[in-house]
N, C-alpha and C positions, 0 to 999 in steps of 0.2 A: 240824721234820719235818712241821707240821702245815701248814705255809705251803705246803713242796714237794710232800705230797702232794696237796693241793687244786689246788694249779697243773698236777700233770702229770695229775691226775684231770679237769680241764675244758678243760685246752689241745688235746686234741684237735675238740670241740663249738665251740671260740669260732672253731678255723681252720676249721673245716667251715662254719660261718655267715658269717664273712669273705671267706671263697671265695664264695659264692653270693652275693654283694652283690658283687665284684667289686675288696673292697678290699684283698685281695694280689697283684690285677693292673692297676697301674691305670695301664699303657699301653694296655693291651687295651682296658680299659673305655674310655680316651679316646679312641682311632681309632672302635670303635662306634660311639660317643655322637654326633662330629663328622660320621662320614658318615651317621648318620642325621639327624642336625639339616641338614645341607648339602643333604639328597635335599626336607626339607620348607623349606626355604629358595628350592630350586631350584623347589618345586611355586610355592610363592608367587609368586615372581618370573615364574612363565610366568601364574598368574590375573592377576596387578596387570598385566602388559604385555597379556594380553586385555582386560582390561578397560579398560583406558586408552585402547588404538587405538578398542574400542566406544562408551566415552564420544567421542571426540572425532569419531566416525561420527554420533552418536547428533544431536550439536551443529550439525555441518555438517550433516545433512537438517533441520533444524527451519530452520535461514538460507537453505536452498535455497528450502523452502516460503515463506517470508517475501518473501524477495525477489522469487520469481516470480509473486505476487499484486501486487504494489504496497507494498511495506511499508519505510518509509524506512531510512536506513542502521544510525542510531544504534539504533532500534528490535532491526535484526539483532544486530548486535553486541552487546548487551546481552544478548538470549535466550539469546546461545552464549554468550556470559560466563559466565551465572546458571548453564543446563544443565553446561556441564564443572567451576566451580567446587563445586555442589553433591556430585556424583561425585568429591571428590575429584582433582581434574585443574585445578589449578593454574597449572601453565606452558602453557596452553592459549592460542596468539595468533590472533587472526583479524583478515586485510584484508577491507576489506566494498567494492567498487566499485558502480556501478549494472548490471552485469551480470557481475559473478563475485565469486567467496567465496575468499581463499584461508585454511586454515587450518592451521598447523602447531602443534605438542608434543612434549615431552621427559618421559618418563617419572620417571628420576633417573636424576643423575650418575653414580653407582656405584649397580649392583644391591645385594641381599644376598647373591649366588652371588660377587659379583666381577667378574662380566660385565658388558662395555661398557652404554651407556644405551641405551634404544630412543629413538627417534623417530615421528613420525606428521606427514606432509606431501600437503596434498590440496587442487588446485586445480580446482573448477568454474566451468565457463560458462555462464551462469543468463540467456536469453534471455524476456523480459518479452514474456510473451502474453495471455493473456485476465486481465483483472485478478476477484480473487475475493477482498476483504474478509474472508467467513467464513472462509476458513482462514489468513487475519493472525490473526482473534479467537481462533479452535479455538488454535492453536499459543500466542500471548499465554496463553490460560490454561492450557493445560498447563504453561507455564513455571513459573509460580506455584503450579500444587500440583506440581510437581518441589519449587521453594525450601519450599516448608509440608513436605514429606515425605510426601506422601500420595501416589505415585507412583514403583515401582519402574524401574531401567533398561531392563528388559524391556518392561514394561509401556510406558516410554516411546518405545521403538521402533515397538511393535505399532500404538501412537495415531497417532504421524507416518504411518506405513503410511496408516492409514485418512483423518486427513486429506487424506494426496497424490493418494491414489484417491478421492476425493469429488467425484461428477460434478457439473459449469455447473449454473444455472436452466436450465429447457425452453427450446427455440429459439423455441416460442412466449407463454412469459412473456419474455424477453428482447425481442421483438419486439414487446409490448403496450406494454412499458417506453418503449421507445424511442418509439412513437405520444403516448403520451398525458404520454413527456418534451417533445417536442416543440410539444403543444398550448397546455402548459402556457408556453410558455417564448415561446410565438408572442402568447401574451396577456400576460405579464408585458412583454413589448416592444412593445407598442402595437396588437396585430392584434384586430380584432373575433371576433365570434363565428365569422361562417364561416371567416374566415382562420385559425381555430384549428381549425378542422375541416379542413379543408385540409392544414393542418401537420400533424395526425393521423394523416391517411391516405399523405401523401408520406412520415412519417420510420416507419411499420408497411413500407410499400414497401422504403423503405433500407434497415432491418435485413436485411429477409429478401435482398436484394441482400449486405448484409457477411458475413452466417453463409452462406449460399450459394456467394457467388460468390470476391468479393477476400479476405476471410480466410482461404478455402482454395487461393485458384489463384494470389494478386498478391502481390506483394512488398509492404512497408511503403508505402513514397514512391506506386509504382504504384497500389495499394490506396488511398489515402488522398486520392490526386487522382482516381479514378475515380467513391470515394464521394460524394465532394462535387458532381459533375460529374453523376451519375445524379440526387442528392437537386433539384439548382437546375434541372437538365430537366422534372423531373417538377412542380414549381412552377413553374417558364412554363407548362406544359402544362394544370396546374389551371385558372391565372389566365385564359389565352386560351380556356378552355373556361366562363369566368365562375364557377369555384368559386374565392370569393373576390377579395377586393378590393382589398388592400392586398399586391400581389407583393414587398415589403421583405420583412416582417413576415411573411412565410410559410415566404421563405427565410431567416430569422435564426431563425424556431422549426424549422426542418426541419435544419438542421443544426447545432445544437447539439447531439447525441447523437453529433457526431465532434471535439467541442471537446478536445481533450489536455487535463483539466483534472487527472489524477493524474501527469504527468511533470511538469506546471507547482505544482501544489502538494508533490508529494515534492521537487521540486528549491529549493523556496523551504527548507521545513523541512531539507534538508540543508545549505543554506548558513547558515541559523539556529545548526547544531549543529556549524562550521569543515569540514565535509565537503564541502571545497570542491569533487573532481574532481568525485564523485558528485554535488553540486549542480550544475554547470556543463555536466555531461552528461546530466543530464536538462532544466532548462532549454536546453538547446540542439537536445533531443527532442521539447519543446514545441513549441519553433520550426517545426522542421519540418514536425509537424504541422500548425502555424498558415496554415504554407506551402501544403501541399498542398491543405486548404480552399482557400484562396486562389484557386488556380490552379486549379482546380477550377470554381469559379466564375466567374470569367474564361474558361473554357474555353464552358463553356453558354452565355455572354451572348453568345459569340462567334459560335458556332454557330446562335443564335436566331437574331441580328441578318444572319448573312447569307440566312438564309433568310427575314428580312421587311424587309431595307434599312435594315439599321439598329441599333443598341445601342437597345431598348424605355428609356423615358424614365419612369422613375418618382423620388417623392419621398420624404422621411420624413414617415411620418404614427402619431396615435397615435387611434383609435378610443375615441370616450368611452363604447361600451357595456362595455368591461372596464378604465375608467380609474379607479374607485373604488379608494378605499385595502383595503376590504373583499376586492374580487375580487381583486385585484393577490396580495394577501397568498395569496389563496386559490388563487391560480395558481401561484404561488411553491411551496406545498403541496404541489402534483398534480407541476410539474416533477421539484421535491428529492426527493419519494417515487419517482419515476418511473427517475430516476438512480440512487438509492439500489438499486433491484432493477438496471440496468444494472451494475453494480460489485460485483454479487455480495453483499451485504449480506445476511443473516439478516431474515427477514420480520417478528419482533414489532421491528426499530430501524428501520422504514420510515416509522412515522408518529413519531417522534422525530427524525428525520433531516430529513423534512420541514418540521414544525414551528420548527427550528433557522432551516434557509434562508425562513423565510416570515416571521420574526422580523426577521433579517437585511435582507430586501427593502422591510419595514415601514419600518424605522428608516431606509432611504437614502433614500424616498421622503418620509415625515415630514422628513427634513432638505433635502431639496431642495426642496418644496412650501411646506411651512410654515416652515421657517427662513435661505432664502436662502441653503444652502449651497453650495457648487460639487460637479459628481458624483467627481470626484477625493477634495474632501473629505470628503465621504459616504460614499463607496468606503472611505476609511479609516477610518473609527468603525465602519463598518459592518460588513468585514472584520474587524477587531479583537472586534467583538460576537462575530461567528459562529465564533472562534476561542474564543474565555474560553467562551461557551456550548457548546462543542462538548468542550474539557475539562471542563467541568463535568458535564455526562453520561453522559463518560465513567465515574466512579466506579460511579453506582448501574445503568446497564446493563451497566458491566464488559464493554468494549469501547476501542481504543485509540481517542481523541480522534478521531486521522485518518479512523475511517469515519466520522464527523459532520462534518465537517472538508471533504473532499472533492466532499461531498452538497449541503451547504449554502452553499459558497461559488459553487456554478455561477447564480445569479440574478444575482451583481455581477461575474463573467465580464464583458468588453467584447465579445461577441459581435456585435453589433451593429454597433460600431466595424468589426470588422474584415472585415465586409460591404461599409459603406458606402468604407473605405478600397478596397478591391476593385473595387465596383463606381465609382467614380468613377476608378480609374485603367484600366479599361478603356472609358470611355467619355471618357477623354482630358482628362480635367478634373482636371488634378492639383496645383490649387493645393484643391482641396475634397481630395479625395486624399489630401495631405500633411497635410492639416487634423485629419482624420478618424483620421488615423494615428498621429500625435502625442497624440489624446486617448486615444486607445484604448492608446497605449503609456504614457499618465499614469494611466491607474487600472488598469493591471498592475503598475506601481510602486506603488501605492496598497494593492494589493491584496497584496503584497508584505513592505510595509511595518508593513499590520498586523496579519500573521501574524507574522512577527518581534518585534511589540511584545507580542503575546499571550505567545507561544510563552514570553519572556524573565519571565513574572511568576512566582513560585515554586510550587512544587506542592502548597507550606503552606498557600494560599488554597482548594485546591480541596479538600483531604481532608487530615487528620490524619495517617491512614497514607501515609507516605512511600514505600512499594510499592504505589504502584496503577498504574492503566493508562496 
């Protein structure tokens, strides 16, 4: 009795409690439970597919910005690697070519709704114009505080934003560049003093002709044989007016600031790193620039000689008021800094950039001079130097190699060569010609070769940390 009445005394309390917790209904309870788990199921699945098309948005502008500066392939690919694998974005694929990105992802196979997977597929056409170094660097290190975690995906949006809109050097720091690349680079190849004054004032001319005229109104090809053709006019014209003495040596510094020496060095390191279309399409970008020089120049000589009777008769000469090993190096300086602001480079790694190429120019003369080398072979110690130095600086400026790289190897450029090849096949002497031509295409294999030998020694030599630049 005592049992029963204590049961039918709390049976009423214990189902009143049962019911409010749902445990006398527990169909009810479970359809509840299910469409509201399913409704935040369904919330999730719409943020993780925003956020995944964002991540892999996020990926492909930082490879846009890369590659439309000058920034080699592997470099791309990597950043968007690093950027979507961090964000969780996984199945993230990128084709990297030398002027387009395509990149595709898959969110997951089965949602948690049950709904099919998303996708994310987006090809751009990334047309290589004004080359601008600092925002390789800018974008390089935002990569790196993306991996450290010190940078949200917001946040990393907002950045590429401002990198992308970050305006050229001034049209007339550009145009110093190019003056006093040229002086330099007209006395590293054998020109006296006024001939480098000369070169000064004809490649300050030529810029303000490319940012003026062909860069905004000519096509590539057009553009590139116009420039050369204006810069070798305006050097007959110094030379016949007696500013300067040595007309080689004026036009071999005058036009070096249209030397293609970032399609010819990205496309060596892409072949370095099996990327072969993109190396093969940029070295073949070189070329044509090399071409249009060319032809450029042959155009002027043409032009001169019929208005004085004749192709003007000049010889290679090398002036011993700038043939010390001192100046040389010191010329070497003034050009690789000079380039260094042409290529858009951040202003405290001008005199670094320098110093690399003046390094570089030291050591080929040291072994041509004092150790009987051949310039081929010098070419390749030399080149190999300005590469291992050029990663090596890269650590503690925390900058990718390549803007050292690009800077400093313009002194062992065959410029020169491909003057003299020029000018000897328009003046119909093509056993010099073919001569000229040949050597100048052995120390672009040189030069070739030992960025390849650099490039190939491990990154354990340069820095401990295996994440650097």
């Amino acid at each position: 009795m005592l049992q029963y009445n204590i049961g039918r005394h709390f049976a009423p309390r214990i189902c009143r409690i049962q019911n409010s917790f749902g445990i006398l209904h527990p169909k009810s309870h479970t359809f509840m439970e299910q469409t509201h788990n399913n409704a935040i199921a369904s919330s999730s699945d719409a943020a993780s597919q925003a956020d995944f098309a964002e991540v892999l948005e996020v990926a492909a502008k930082a490879g846009h910005i890369l590659l439309e500066n000058g920034a080699e392939i592997s470099r791309v690919e990597d950043i968007m690697s690093r950027i979507s694998s961090h964000f969780g974005v996984d199945s993230g694929n990128f084709f990297v070519l030398s002027n387009g990105i395509f990149t595709t992802g898959r969110a997951n196979k089965i949602t948690k709704s049950g709904a099919q997977a998303s996708t994310y597929a987006n090809v751009e056409f990334i047309p290589l114009r004004g080359i601008q170094l600092s925002k390789v660097v800018a974008v390089n290190r935002l990569s790196y505080d993306i991996s450290n975690g010190r940078t949200t995906l917001a946040e990393a949006r907002e950045r590429l934003e401002r990198i992308a809109s970050a305006a050229q050097k001034p049209a007339w720091e550009q145009i110093l560049g190019s003056g006093f690349g040229a002086g330099g680079f007209c006395a590293v190849f054998g020109g006296g003093w006024m001939d480098c004054f000369a070169a000064l004032v004809v490649g300050l001319l030529l810029y303000a002709f490319v940012l003026g005229v062909s860069g905004r109104y000519l096509s590539k090809i057009v553009g590139g044989t116009c420039n050369a053709l204006v810069a070798t006019l305006l050097c007959i014209l110094c030379w016949r007016m007696d500013f300067g003495g040595s007309l080689a040596n004026i036009i071999i510094g005058a036009i070096m600031p249209l030397i293609p020496g970032v399609p010819f060095v990205n496309g060596v390191r892409d072949l370095a790193n099996s990327d072969y279309i993109a190396g093969f399409t940029r070295l073949t970008d070189a070329m044509l620039g090399f071409f249009c020089i060319a032809v450029g120049v042959s155009l002027a000589f043409i032009f001169d000689g019929m208005l004085h009777g004749g192709v003007v008769s000049i010889s290679m000469t090398v002036n011993p008021e700038t043939a010390s090993i001192l100046l040389q190096a010191l010329a070497a300086f003034i050009g690789t800094a000079a380039f260094a602001l042409l290529f858009g480079i951040d202003r405290e790694h001008y005199v670094p950039a320098g110093v690399i190429g003046a390094i570089g120019w030291a050591v080929y003369l040291l072994l041509v001079r004092n150790c009987g080398a051949t310039p081929v072979a010098a070419t390749l110690a030399s080149s190999t130097l300005v590469c291992i130095l050029s990663r090596m600086a890269a650590i503690p400026f925390r900058i990718p190699a390549q803007g050292f790289l690009l800077c400093g190897i313009f002194p062992l450029v065959p410029g020169a060569g491909i003057f003299w090849f020029t000018y000897y096949l328009t003046d119909s002497q093509f056993d010099l010609s073919m001569q000229s031509g040949w050597t100048a295409s052995k120390i672009a294999i040189a030069i070739v070769l030992g960025i390849i030998l650099a490039m190939e020694l491990p990154q354990r030599l340069f820095s401990h940390n295996h994440r650097t630049h």
